[in-house]
N, C-alpha and C positions, 0 to 999 in steps of 0.2 A: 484751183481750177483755172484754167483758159476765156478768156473775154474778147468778143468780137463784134463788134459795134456794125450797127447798118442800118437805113434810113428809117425802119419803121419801128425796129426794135433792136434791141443790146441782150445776145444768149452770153451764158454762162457753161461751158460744160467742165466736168470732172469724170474721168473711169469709175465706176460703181462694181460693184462686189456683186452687184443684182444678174440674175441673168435676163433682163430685158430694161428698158430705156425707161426713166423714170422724167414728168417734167412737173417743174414748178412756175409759178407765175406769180409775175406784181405788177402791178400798176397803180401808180401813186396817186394820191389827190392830190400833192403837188404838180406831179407832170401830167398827169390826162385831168383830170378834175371832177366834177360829179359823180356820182353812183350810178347813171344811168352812160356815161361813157364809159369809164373803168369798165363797166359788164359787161359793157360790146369790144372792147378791146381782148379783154381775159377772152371774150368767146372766142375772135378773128383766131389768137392766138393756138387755143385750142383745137380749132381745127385744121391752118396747119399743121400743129402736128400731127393731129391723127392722120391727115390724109399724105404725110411724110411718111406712112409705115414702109413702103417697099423702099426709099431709098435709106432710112436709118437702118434696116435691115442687113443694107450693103456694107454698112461699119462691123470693124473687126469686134472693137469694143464695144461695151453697154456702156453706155454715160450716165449721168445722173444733169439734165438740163435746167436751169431758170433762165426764164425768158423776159426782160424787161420790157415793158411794151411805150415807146416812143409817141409824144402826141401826136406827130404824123399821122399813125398808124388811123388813127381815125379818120381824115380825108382820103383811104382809099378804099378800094374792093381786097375783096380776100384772093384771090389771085394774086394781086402786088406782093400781100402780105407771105402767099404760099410760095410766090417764087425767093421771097427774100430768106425766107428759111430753108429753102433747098440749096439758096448758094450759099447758106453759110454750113448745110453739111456736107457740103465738096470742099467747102475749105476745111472741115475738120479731116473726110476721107483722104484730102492732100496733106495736112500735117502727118496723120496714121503713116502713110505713104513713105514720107519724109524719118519718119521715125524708126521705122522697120528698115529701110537703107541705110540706116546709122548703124543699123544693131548687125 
């Protein structure tokens, strides 16, 4: 898989055999710490990406995503966290991009 670091969270993706987007998620009690943060982070995350459906749509491929969730991620609102994951699927729509000019 491919790894893209950014301030509130670290995605993972890989091409999936699936035909739709599959996501995983972690958040450590090393890096966020209690069970009552970890939960709010996993949720931030979560929705994200649900509410990413129309621009993951836009990818050629289906991915298979894990999303690491950065302690940041907790000193912000879910907009921070939604635009952070929109511009990391422009970066992946630019690598596709990038990769299909190769081919």
């Amino acid at each position: 898989g491919v790894r893209i670091k950014g301030r509130f969270m670290t995605a993972f993706y890989m091409p999936s055999e699936t035909s739709f987007q599959r996501l995983g998620i972690t958040a450590s009690k090393k890096a966020i710490g209690n069970a009552v943060k970890r939960n709010r982070s996993k949720r931030l995350l979560r929705e994200a990406f649900r509410l990413s459906k129309i621009e993951l749509s836009e990818l050629e491929t289906k991915y298979d995503w894990v999303l690491n969730a950065r302690r940041s991620l907790l000193d912000v609102k879910m907009q921070d966290a939604l635009e952070e994951f929109q511009s990391i699927i422009s970066k992946v729509k630019v690598n596709e991009l990038k990769i299909k000019f190769l081919i």
